[in-house]
C-alpha positions as CSV (number, residue, x, y, z in Angstrom):
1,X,0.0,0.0,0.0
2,X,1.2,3.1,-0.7
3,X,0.2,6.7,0.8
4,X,-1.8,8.6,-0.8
5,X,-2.1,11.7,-3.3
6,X,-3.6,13.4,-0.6
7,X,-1.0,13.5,2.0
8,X,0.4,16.2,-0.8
9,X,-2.2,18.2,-0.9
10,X,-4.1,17.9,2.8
11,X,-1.0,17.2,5.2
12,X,-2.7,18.4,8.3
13,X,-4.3,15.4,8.6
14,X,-3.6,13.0,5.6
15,X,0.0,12.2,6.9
16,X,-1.5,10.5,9.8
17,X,-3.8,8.8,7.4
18,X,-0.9,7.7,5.3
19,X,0.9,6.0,8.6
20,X,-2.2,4.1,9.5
21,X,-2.3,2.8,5.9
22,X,1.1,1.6,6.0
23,X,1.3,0.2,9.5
24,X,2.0,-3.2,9.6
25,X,2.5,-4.1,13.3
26,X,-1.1,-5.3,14.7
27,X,0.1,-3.3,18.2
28,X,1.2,-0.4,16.9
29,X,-2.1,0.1,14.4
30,X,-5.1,0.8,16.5
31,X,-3.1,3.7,17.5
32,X,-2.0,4.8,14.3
33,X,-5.9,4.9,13.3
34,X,-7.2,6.9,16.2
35,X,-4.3,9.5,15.3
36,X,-5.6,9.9,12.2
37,X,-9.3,9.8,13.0
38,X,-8.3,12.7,15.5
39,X,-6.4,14.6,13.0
40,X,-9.8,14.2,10.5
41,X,-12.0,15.4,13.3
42,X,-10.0,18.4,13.9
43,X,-9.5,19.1,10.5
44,X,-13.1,18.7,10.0
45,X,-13.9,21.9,12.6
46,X,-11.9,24.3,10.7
47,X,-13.3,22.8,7.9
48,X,-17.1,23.3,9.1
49,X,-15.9,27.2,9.1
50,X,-14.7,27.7,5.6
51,X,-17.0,28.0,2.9
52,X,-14.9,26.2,0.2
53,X,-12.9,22.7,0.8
54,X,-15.6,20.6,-1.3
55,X,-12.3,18.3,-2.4
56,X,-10.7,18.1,0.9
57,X,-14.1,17.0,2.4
58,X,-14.3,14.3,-0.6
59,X,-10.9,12.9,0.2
60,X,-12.0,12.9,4.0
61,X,-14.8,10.8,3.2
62,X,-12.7,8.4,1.1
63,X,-10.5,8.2,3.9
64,X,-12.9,7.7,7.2
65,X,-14.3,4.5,4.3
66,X,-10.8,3.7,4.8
67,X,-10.3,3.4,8.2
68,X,-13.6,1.6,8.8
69,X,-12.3,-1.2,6.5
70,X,-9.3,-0.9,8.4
71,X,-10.7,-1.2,11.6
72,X,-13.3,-3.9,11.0
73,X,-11.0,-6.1,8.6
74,X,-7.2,-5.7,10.6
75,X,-8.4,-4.7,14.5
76,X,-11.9,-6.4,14.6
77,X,-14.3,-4.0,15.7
78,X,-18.1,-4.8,14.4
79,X,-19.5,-3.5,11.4
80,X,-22.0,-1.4,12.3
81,X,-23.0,0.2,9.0
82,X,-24.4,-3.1,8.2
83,X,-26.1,-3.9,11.7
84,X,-28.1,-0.5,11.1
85,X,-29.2,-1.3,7.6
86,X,-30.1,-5.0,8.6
87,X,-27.7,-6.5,6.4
């Protein structure tokens, strides 16, 4: 896996991204995702300020899709998208 286009263009938060994605020890990765989810969240704030950002937000969303997979595939945690729907 390699880290992505965004960490070029959106490094307050995307470098973290980029660490999670390329963490390979099991110990080390639940950490590496939180970092980045906290880095999207705050990243997020300012964002929920600014009136443009429409492409930043797009790559955010790509990349919270990201972690979920991450999270649910790698560190176990439930899937709860599909628990809501019923699937």
């Amino acid at each position: 896996m390699t880290i992505p286009e965004s960490a070029l263009n959106y490094p307050e938060w995307s470098l973290k991204y980029g660490e999670a994605l390329l963490e390979a020890d099991p110990k080390k990765l639940a950490e590496r995702v939180a970092e980045a989810e906290t880095a999207i969240f705050g990243r997020l704030q300012q964002l929920s300020r600014a009136q443009d950002g429409h492409a930043e937000r797009e790559a955010i969303e790509d990349a919270i899709r990201a972690l979920r997979v991450i999270k649910r595939e790698r560190l176990d945690f439930p899937d709860w998208e599909s628990r809501m729907t019923g699937s």
